[in-house]
C-alpha positions as CSV (number, residue, x, y, z in Angstrom):
1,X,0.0,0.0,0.0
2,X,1.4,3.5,-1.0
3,X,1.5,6.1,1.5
4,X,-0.3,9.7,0.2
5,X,1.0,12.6,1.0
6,X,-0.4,15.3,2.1
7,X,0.1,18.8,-0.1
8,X,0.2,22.0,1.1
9,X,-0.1,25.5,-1.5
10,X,2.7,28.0,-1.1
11,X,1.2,31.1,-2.5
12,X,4.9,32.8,-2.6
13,X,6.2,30.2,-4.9
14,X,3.2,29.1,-6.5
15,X,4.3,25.1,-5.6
16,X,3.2,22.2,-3.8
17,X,4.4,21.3,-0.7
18,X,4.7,18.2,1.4
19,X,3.0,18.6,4.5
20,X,5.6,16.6,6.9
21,X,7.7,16.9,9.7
22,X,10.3,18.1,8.4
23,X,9.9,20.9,6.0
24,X,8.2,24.0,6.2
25,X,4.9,24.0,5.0
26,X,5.3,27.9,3.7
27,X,8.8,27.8,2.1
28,X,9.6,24.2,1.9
29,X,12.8,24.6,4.4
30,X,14.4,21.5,6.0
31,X,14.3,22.5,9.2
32,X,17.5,23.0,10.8
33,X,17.1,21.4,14.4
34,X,14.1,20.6,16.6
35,X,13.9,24.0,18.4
36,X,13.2,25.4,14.4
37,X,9.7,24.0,14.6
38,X,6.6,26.6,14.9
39,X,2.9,26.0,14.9
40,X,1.2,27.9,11.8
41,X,-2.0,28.5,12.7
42,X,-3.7,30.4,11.7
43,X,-2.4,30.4,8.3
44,X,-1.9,26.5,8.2
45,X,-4.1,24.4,10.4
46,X,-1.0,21.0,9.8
47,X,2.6,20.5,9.6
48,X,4.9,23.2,11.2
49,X,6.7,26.4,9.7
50,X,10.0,27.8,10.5
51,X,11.6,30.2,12.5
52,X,12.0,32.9,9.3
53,X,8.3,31.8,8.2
54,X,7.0,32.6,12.1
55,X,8.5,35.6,12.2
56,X,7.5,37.5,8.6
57,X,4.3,35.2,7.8
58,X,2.2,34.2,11.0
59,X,2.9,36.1,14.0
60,X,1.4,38.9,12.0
61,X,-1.4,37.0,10.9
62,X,-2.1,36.9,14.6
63,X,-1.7,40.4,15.4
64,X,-4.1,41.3,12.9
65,X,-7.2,38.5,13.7
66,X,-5.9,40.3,17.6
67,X,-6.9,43.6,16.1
68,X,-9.6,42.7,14.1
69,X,-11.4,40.5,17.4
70,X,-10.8,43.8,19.6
């Protein structure tokens, strides 16, 4: 039995990308040690995004659903 693999859209790149533990499911990054890890939500509700990603994509995202819910 073949496994599936989950696909995740990178808008940025306009790719595919797999949705496992060890890439980033925004840039496609191996991820460069376990500390590099980051939960996406709410712009990704699986797989994790790395530190750069965090940083420039979704803690943003969540200070604007903080400003918009306020």
């Amino acid at each position: 039995m073949s496994k599936v693999k989950s696909l995740l859209y990178n808008e940025d790149t306009g790719t595919y990308n797999s949705l496992d533990d060890s890439t980033c499911v925004f840039c496609g990054d191996t991820f460069h040690d376990e500390y590099d890890r980051n939960n996406p939500e709410p712009l990704a509700s699986e797989g994790y995004c790395c530190t750069k990603c965090n940083y420039e994509k979704v803690i943003p995202a969540r200070l604007e659903e903080i400003k918009k819910n306020a």
